[in-house]
C-alpha positions as CSV (number, residue, x, y, z in Angstrom):
1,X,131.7,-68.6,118.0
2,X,129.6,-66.3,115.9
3,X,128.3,-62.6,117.1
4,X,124.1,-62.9,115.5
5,X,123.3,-59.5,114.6
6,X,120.4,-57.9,116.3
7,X,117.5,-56.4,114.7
8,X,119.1,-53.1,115.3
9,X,121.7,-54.2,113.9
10,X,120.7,-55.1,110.9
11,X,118.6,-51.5,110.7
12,X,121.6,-49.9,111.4
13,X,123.9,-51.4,109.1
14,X,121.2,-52.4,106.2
15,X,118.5,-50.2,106.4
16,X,114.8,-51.7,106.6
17,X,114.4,-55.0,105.8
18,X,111.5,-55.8,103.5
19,X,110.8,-58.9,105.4
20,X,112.2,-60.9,108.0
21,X,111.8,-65.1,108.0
22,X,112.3,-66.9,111.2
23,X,114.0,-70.3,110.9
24,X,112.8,-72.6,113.7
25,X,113.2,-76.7,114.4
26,X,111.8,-79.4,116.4
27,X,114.4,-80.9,119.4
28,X,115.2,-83.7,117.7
29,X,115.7,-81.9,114.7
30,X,118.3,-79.6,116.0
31,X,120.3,-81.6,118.0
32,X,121.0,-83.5,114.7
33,X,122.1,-81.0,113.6
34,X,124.4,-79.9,116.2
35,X,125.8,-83.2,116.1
36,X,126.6,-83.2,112.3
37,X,127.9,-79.9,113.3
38,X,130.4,-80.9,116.0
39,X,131.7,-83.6,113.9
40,X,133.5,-81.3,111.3
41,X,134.3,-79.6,114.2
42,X,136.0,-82.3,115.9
43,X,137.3,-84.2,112.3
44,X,139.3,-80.9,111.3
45,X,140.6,-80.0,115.0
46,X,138.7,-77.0,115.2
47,X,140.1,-75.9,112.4
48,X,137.4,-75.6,110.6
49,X,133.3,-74.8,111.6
50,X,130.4,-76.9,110.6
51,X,127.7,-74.5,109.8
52,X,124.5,-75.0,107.7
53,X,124.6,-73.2,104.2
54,X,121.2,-72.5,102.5
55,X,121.1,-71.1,98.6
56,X,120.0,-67.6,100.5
57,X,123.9,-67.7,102.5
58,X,122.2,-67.7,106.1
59,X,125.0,-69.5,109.0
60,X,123.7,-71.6,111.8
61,X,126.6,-72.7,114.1
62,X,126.4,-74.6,117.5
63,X,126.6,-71.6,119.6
64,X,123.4,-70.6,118.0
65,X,121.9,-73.8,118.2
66,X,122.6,-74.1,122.0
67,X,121.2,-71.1,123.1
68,X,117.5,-71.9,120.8
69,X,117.4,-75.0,122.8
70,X,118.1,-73.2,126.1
71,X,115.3,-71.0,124.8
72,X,118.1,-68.0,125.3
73,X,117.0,-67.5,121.4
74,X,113.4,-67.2,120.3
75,X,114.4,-68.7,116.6
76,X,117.8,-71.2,114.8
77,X,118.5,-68.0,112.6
78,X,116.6,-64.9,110.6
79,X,116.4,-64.2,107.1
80,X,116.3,-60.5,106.3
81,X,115.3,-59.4,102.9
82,X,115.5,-56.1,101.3
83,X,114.2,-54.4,98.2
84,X,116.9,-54.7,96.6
85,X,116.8,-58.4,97.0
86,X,114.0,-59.0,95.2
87,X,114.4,-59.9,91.5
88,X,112.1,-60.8,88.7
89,X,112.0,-63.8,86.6
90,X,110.4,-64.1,83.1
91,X,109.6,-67.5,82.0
92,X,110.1,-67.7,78.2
């Protein structure tokens, strides 16, 4: 089971976040989800967690996912940015 960081949390630990993106599905959408989720769960023994990797590294497991659809958690995950996130790109 994961521990989600709280907003204070993340101030504490990070500093200010530049921005903060809410990630947020339908009911059908997440209990797909859940299920893919459970399956490499229940294929490795629980050896091993399914979670949901994105290119920005952000972890959705089925703890998480149970308490959005109990409405326990406003949001799946957040994204926090930070300054020092940000980087430029020059087309050539």
């Amino acid at each position: 089971m994961s521990e989600r960081l709280t907003l204070h949390d993340v101030l504490r630990e990070y500093g200010v976040p530049l921005i903060r993106l809410d990630v947020t599905a339908g009911q059908e959408e997440t209990l797909a989800l859940r299920e893919r989720l459970m399956a490499i769960r229940n294929v490795s023994g629980g050896k091993e967690q399914g979670y949901l990797e994105v290119n920005c590294s952000f972890y959705i497991d089925v703890h998480d996912i149970d308490r959005y659809l109990s409405g326990e958690l406003p949001t799946l995950s957040e994204i926090y940015a930070f300054p020092e996130d940000i980087k430029a790109h020059q087309e050539e």
